[in-house]
KEDREN-630015 format. One record per residue (C-alpha): x, y, z. Coordinates in nm, 4 decimals, padded with zeros to 6 digits. Layout:
BEGIN
<atom x="X" y="Y" z="Z"/>
...
END
This chain:
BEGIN
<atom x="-00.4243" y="-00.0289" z="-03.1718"/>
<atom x="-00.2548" y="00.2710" z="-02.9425"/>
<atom x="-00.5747" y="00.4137" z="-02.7386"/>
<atom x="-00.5332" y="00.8356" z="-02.5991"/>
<atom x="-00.6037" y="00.7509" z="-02.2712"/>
<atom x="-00.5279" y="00.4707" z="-01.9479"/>
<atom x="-00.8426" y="00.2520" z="-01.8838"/>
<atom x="-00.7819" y="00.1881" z="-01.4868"/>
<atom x="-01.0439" y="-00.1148" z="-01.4176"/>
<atom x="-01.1148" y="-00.1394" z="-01.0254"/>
<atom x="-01.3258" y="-00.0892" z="-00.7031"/>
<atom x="-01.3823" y="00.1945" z="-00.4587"/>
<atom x="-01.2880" y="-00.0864" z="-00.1873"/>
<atom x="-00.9811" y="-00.2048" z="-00.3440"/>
<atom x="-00.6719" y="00.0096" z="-00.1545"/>
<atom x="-00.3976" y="-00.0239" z="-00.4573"/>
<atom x="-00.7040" y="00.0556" z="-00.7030"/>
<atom x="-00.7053" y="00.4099" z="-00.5262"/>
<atom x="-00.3398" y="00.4414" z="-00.5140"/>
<atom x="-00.2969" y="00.4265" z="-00.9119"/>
<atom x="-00.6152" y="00.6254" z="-00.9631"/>
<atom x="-00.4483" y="00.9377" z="-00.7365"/>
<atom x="-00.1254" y="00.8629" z="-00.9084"/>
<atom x="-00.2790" y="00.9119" z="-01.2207"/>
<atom x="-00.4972" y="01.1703" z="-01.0986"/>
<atom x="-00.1782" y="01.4033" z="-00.9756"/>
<atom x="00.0384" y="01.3093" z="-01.2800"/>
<atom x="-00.2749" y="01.4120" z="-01.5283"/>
<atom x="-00.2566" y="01.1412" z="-01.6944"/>
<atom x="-00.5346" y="01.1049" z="-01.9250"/>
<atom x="-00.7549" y="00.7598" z="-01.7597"/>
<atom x="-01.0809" y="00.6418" z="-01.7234"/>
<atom x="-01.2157" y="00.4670" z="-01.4161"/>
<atom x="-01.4211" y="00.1744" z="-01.4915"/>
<atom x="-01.5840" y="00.0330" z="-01.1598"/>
<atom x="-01.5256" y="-00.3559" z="-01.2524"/>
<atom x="-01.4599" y="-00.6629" z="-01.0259"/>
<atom x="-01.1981" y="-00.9690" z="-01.0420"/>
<atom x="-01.4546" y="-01.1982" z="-01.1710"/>
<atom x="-01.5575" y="-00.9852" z="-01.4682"/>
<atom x="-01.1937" y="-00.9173" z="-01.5552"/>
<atom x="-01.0427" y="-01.2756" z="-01.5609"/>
<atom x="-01.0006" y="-01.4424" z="-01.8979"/>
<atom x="-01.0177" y="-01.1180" z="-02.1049"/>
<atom x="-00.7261" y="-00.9621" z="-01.9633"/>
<atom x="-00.3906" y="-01.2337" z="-02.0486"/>
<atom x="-00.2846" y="-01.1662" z="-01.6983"/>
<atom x="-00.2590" y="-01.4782" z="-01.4913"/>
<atom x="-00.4397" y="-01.3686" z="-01.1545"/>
<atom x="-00.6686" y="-01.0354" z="-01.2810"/>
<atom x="-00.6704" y="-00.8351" z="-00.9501"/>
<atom x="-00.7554" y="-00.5453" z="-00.9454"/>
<atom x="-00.6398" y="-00.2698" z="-01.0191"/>
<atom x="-00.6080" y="-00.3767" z="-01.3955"/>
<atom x="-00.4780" y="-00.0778" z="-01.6045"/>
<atom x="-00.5340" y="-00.1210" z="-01.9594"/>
<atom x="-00.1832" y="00.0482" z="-02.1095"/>
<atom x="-00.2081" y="00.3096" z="-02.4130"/>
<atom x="-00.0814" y="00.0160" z="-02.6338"/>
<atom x="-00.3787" y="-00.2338" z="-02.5405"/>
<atom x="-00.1765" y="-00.4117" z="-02.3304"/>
<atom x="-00.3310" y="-00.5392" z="-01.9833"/>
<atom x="-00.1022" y="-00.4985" z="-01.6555"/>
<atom x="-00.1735" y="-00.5227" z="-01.2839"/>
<atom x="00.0760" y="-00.4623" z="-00.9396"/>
<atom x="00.0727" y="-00.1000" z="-00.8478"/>
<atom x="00.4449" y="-00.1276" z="-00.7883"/>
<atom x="00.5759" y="-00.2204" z="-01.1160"/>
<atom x="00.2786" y="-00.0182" z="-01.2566"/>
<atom x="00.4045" y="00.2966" z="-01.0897"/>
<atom x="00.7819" y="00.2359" z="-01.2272"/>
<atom x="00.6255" y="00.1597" z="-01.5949"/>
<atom x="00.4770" y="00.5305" z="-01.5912"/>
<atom x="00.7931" y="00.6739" z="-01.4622"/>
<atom x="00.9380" y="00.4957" z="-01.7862"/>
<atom x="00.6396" y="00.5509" z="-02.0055"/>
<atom x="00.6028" y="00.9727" z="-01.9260"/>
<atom x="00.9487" y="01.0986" z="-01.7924"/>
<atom x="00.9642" y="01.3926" z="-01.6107"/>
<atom x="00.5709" y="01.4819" z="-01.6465"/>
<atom x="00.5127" y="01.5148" z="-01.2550"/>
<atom x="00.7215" y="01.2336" z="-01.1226"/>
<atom x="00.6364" y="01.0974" z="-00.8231"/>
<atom x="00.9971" y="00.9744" z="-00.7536"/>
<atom x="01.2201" y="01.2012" z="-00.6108"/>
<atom x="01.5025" y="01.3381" z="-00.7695"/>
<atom x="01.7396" y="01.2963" z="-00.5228"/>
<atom x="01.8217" y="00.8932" z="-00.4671"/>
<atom x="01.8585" y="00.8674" z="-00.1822"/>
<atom x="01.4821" y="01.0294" z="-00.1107"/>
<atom x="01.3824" y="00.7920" z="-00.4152"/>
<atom x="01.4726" y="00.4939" z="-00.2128"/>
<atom x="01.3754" y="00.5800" z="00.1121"/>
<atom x="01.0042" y="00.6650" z="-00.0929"/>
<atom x="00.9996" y="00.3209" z="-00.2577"/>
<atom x="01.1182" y="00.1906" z="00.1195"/>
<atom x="00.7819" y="00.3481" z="00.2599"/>
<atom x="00.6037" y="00.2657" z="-00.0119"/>
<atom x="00.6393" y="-00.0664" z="00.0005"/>
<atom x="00.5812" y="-00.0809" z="00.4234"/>
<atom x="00.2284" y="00.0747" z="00.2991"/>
<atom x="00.1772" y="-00.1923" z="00.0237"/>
<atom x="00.2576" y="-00.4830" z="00.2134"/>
<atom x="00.2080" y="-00.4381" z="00.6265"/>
<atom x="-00.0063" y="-00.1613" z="00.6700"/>
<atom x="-00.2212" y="-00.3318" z="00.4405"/>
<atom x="-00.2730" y="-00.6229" z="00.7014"/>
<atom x="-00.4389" y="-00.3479" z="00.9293"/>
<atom x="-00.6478" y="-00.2268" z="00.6377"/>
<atom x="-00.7883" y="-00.6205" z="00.5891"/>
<atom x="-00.8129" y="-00.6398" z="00.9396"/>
<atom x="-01.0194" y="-00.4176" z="01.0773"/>
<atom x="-01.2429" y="-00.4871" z="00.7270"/>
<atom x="-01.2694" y="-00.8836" z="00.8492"/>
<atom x="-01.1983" y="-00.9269" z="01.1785"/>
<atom x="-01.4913" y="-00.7783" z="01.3719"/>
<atom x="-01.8693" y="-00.8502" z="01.2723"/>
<atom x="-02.0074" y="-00.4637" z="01.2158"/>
<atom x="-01.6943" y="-00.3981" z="00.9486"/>
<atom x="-01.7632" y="-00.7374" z="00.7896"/>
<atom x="-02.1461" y="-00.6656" z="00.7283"/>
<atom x="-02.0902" y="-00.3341" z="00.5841"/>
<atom x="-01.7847" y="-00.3792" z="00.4015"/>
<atom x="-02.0087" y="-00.7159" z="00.2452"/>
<atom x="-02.2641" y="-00.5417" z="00.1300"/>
<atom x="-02.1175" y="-00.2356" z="00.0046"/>
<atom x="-01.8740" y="-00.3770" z="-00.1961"/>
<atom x="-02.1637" y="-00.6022" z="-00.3563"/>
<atom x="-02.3393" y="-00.2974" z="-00.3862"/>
<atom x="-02.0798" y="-00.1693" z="-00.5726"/>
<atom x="-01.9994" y="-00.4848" z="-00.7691"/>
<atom x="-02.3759" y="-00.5107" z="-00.8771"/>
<atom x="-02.4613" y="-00.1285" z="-00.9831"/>
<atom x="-02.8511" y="-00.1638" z="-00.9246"/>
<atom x="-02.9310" y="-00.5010" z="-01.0164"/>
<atom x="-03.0957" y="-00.5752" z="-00.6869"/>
<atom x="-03.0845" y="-00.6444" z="-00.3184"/>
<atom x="-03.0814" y="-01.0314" z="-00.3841"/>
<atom x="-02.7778" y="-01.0502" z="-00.5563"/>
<atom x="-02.6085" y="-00.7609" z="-00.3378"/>
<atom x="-02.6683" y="-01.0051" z="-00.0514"/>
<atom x="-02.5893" y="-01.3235" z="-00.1699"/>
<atom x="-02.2618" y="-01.1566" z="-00.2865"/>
<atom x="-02.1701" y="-01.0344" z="00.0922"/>
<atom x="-02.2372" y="-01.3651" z="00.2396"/>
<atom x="-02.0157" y="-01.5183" z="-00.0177"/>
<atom x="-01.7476" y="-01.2528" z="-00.0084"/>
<atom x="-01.7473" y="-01.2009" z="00.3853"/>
<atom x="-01.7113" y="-01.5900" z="00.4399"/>
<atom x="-01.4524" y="-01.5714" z="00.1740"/>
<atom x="-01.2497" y="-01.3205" z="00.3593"/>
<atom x="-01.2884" y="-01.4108" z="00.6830"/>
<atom x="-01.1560" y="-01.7176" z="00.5752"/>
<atom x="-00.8040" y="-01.5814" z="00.4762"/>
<atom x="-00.7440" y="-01.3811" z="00.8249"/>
<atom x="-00.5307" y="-01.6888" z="00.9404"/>
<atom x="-00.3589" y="-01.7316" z="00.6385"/>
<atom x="-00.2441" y="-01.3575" z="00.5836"/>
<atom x="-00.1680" y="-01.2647" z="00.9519"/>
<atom x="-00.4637" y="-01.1126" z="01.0554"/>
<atom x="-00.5408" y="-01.3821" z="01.3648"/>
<atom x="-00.6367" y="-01.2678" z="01.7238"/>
<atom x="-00.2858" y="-01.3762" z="01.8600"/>
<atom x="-00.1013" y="-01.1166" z="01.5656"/>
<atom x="-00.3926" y="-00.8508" z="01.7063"/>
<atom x="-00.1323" y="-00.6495" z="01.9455"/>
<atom x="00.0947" y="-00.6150" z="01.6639"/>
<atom x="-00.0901" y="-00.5605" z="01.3864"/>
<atom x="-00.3082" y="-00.2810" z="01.5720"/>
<atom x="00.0109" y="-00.1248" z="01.7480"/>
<atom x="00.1899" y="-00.1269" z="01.4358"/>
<atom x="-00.1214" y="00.0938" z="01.2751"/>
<atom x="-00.1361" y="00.3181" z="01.5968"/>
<atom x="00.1924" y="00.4546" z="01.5243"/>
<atom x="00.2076" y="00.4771" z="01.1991"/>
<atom x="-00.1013" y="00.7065" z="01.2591"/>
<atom x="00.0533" y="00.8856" z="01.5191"/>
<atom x="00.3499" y="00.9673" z="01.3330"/>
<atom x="00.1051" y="01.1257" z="01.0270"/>
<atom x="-00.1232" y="01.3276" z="01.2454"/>
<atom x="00.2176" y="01.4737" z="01.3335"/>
<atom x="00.3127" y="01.5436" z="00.9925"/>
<atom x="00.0497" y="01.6454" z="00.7941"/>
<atom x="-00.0275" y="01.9529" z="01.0291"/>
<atom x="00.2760" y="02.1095" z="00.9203"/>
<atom x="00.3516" y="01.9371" z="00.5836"/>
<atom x="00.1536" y="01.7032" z="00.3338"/>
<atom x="00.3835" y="01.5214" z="00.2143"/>
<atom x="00.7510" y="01.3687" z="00.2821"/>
<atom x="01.0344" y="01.4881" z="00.0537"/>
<atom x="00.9158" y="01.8532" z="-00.0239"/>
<atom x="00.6353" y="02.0148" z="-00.1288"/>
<atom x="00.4849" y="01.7514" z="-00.3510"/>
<atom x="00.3829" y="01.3845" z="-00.3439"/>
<atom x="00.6247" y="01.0970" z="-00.3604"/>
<atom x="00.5333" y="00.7276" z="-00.4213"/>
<atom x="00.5345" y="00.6810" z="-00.0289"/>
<atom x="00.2707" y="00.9317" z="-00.0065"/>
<atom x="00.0185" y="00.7214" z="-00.2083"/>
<atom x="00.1055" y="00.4007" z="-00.1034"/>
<atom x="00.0024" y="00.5197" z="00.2103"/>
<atom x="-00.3082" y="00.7168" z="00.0959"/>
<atom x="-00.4430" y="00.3172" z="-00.0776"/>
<atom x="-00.4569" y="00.1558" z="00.2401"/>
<atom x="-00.5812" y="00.4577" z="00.4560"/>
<atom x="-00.8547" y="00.5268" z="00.1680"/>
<atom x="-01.0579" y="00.2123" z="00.3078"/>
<atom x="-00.9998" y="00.3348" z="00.6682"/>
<atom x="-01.2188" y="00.6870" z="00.6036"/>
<atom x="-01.4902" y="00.3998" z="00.5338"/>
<atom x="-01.4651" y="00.0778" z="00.6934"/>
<atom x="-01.6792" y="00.1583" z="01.0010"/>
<atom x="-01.4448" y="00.0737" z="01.3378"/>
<atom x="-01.1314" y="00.2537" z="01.1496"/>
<atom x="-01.3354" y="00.5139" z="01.0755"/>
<atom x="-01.3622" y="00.5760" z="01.4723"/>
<atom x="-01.0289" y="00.5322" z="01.5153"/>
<atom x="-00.9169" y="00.7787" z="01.2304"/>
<atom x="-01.1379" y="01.0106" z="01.3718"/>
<atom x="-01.0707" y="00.9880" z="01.7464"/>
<atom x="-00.6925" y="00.9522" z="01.7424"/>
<atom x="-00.5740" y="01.1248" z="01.3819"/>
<atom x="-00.8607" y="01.3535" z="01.2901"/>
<atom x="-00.6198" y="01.5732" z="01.0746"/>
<atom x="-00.4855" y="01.2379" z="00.8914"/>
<atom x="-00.8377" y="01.1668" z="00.8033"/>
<atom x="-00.8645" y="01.5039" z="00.6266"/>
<atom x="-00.5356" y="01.4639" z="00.4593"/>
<atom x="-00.6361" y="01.1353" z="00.3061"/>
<atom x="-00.9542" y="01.2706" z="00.1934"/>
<atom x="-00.7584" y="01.5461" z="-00.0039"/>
<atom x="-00.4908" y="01.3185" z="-00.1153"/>
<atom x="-00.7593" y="01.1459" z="-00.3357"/>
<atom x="-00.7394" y="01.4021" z="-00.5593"/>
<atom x="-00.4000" y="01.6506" z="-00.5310"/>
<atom x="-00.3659" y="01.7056" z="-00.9318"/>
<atom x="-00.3645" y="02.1045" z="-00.8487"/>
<atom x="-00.0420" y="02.0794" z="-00.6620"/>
<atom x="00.2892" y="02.1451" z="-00.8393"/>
<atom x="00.5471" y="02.1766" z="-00.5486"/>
<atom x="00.9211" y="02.1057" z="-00.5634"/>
<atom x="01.1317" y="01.8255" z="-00.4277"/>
<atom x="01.3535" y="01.9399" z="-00.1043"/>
<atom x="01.6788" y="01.7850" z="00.0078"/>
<atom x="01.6819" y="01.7661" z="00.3699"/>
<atom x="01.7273" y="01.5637" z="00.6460"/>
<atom x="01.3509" y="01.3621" z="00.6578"/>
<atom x="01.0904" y="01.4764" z="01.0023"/>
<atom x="01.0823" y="01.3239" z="01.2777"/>
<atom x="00.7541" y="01.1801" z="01.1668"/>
<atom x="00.8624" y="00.9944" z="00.8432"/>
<atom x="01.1645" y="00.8349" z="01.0529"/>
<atom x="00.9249" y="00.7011" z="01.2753"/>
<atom x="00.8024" y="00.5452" z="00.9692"/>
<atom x="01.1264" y="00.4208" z="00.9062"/>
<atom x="01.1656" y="00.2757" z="01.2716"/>
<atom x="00.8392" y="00.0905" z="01.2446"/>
<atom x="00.9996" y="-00.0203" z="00.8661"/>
<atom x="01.2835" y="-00.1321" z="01.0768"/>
<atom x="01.1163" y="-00.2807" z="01.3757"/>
<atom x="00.8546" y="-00.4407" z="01.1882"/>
<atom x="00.8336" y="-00.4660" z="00.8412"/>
<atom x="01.1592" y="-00.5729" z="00.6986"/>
<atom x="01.2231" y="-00.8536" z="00.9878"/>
<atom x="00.8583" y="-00.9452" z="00.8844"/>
<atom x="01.0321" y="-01.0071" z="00.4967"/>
<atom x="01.3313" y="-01.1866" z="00.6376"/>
<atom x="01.1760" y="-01.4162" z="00.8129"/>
<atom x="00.9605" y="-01.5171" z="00.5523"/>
<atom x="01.1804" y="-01.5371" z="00.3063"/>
<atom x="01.3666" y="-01.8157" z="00.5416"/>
<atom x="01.1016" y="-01.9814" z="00.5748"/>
<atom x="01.0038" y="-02.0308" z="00.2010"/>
<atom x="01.3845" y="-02.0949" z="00.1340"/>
<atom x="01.3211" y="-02.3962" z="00.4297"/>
<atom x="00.9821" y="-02.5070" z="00.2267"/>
<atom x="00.7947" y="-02.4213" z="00.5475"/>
<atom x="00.4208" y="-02.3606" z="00.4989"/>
<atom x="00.4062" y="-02.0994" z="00.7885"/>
<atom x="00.6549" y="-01.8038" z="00.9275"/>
<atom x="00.6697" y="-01.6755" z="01.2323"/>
<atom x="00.9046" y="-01.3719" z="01.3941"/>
<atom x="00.9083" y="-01.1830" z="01.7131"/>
<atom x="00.8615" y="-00.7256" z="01.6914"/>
<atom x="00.7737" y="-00.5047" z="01.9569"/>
<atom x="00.7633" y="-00.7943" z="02.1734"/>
<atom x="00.4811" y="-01.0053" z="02.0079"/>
<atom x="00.5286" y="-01.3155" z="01.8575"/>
<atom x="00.4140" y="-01.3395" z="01.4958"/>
<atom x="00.3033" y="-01.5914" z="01.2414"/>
<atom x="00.1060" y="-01.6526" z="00.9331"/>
<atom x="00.1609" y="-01.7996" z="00.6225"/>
<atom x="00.4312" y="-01.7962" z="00.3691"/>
<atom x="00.4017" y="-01.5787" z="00.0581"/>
<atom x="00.6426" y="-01.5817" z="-00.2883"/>
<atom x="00.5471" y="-01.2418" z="-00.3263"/>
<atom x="00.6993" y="-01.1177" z="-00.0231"/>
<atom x="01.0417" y="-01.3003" z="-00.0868"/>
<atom x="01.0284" y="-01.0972" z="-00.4034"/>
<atom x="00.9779" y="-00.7589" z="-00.1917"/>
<atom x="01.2576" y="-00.8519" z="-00.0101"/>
<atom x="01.4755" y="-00.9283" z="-00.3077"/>
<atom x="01.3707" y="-00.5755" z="-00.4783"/>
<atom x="01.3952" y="-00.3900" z="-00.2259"/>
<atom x="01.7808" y="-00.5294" z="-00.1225"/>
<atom x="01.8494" y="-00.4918" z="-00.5201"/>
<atom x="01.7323" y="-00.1315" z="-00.5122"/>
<atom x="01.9221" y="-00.0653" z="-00.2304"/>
<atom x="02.2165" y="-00.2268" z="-00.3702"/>
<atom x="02.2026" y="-00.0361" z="-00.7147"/>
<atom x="02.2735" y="00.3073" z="-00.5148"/>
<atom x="02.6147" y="00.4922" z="-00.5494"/>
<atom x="02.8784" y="00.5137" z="-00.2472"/>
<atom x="02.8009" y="00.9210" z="-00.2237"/>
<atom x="02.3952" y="00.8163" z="-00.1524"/>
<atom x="02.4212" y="00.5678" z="00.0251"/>
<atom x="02.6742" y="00.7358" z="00.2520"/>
<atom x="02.4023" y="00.9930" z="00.3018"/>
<atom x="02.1290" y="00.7817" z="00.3725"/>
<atom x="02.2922" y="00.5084" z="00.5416"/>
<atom x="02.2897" y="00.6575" z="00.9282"/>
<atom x="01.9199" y="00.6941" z="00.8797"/>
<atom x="01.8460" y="00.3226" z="00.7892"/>
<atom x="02.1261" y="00.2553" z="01.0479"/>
<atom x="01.9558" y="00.4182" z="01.3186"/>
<atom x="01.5961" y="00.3205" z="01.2623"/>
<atom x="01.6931" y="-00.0493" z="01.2228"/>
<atom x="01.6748" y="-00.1084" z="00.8508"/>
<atom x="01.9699" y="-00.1367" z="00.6806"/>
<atom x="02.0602" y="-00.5079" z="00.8455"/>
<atom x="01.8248" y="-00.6280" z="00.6110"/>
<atom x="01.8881" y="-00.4373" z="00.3365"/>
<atom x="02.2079" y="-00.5850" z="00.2907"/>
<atom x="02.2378" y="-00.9375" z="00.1001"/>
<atom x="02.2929" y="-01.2103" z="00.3241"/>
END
C-alpha cells in the first residue's frame, strides 16, 4: 500500500543517516525520522545487510546506500529541488566529490571516533544512549563496551591503523582548509544552492561537530566550517540557482586531494581484489598505505569511470583540464 510520506530509519551518529535526512530536508520531501538501530531493523526490512540509513520508499519498499538512494529521488521527484546540477559537467564533478566524502573522508570521521580513548568512551555511550531511549544506564553501558570493542576492532581492517595516521589526518586537514576557505564567501559549490557534494560532505562532518577531539579541531582550525555544517543540517529555506563557472579554488583543492588520494586509493584496490589479495596497499602524499580489500569500493571505481564515460565530447572537453590538472582523470579512464 503507497504511504504520503518517506520513513528515514537511522541514528544521530550514523554520517550517511544525516546526509539523506538534509537531502530530504532541502528537497521538502515529506519524511519521518525514526531513531532506530541495525539490530532492530534486520529481518523486517528484505535488505540483505540493514544499515542504516534504511528509507522506507512511498511504495513500502525498503532501500539503503545513500548513493543510489539519492539518484532514486532524482528519478522518483524530477525537477522538485534537485540536488544535481544542471549542467553535466558540474553533475559529475558533484557525484566526483560526493563520493571522496562517502568513501575517504569517512575514514577520518571513524577515526578520530575509534582511535583515541576519550572519543571512544563518549561516542560508546552516547550512541547507546541513543540506541536505548531511557531504558537505563545498565544497558547504555553494556552497549558501549560492546560497540567500542566492536569498532575498535575494525580500525585495521578499514584503514584507520597508526601507520595510515599521517595520511588519513593530512588528508582531513586539507580538506578542512579548503572549506573554511569557501564557505566564508559561498556555501556551497556550483551556485547558490546545494549539490550532492555538498551533503556528502555535510554526513561525515555532522559527527565531527560532536565526536569530542574533532570537535577541537573543527573549532581551532575551521571555526566557520563548523558553523556551516551546523546550518547545512537544515537548508530547506534556500532556493538559489545553479551557476556555470569555472569551480573556486577551494573545491579544486578538493579535486586535487580526489586526485592525489582518493581515486589511486580505488585503483589500487580494485587490483588487488582482481589479484584475490586480502589486503591493498598504495603510496599518496608520500605515505605508504594499506588496509583491507573491499567489493564495494571496486564498484565506486567502476561507477564512477561509467559515469564519467557516459558524458558527451562538448562536457567532457570542458571539464577535462580540470580533472587533468588536479590528477583525476588517469583513473577515470578504463584501463
Amino acid at each position: 500500500m503507497a504511504q504520503s510520506h518517506y520513513l528515514i530509519h537511522g541514528s544521530l551518529g550514523s554520517p550517511y543517516t544525516m546526509k539523506m535526512r538534509a537531502v530530504m530536508r532541502y528537497r521538502r520531501l515529506p519524511h519521518v525520522w525514526i531513531r532506530d538501530g541495525n539490530s532492530r531493523l534486520a529481518g523486517r526490512t528484505g535488505l540483505k545487510v540493514a544499515v542504516i540509513p534504511v528509507i522506507q520508499y512511498l511504495d513500502g519498499s525498503y532501500h539503503n546506500d545513500s548513493t543510489p538512494m539519492i539518484d532514486d529521488l532524482e528519478r522518483l521527484h524530477p525537477g522538485e529541488r534537485s540536488i544535481v546540477p544542471d549542467d553535466p559537467g558540474d553533475a559529475f564533478l558533484a557525484y566526483l566529490l560526493e563520493d571522496f566524502a562517502d568513501e575517504w573522508v569517512t575514514k577520518a570521521m571513524f577515526h578520530y571516533r575509534w582511535f583515541r580513548a576519550r572519543d571512544q568512551d563518549q561516542m560508546g555511550h552516547w550512541l547507546g544512549f541513543d540506541l536505548y531511549q531511557g531504558q537505563g544506564l545498565a544497558k547504555i553501558r553494556a552497549f558501549a563496551r560492546e560497540f567500542r570493542d566492536r569498532q575498535v576492532g575494525r580500525l585495521a581492517l578499514v584503514g584507520c591503523t597508526e601507520a595510515n595516521q599521517y595520511l588519513v589526518e593530512e588528508t582531513c586537514r586539507r580538506t578542512l582548509a579548503a572549506l573554511e576557505r569557501h564557505v566564508t564567501d559561498s556555501w556551497f559549490f556550483f551556485g547558490s544552492r546545494p549539490s550532492r557534494a555538498e551533503f556528502g560532505l555535510y554526513g561525515q562532518l555532522s559527527q565531527f561537530i560532536v565526536d569530542p577531539t574533532p570537535t577541537d579541531i573543527l573549532r581551532a582550525t575551521a571555526p566557520y566550517t563548523a558553523r556551516w555544517v551546523m546550518n547545512m543540517d537544515d537548508v530547506g529555506g534556500i532556493d538559489g540557482e545553479w551557476s556555470v563557472k569555472p569551480v573556486s579554488a577551494s573545491v579544486e583543492a578538493m579535486l586535487q586531494l580526489t586526485g592525489e588520494v582518493y581515486l589511486p586509493f580505488l585503483v589500487a584496490n580494485a587490483q588487488a581484489y582482481a589479484q584475490g589479495a586480502e589486503t591493498m596497499s598504495f603510496t599518496a602524499l608520500g605515505e605508504t598505505y594499506s588496509q583491507g580489500v573491499f567489493r564495494y569500493q571496486v564498484k565506486c571505481l567502476e561507477t564512477l569511470r561509467t559515469a564519467y564515460a557516459a558524458l558527451d565530447e562538448a562536457t567532457r572537453g570542458r571539464i577535462d583540464p580540470l580533472l587533468d590538472r588536479t590528477g583525476c582523470l588517469p583513473f577515470l579512464c578504463k584501463a
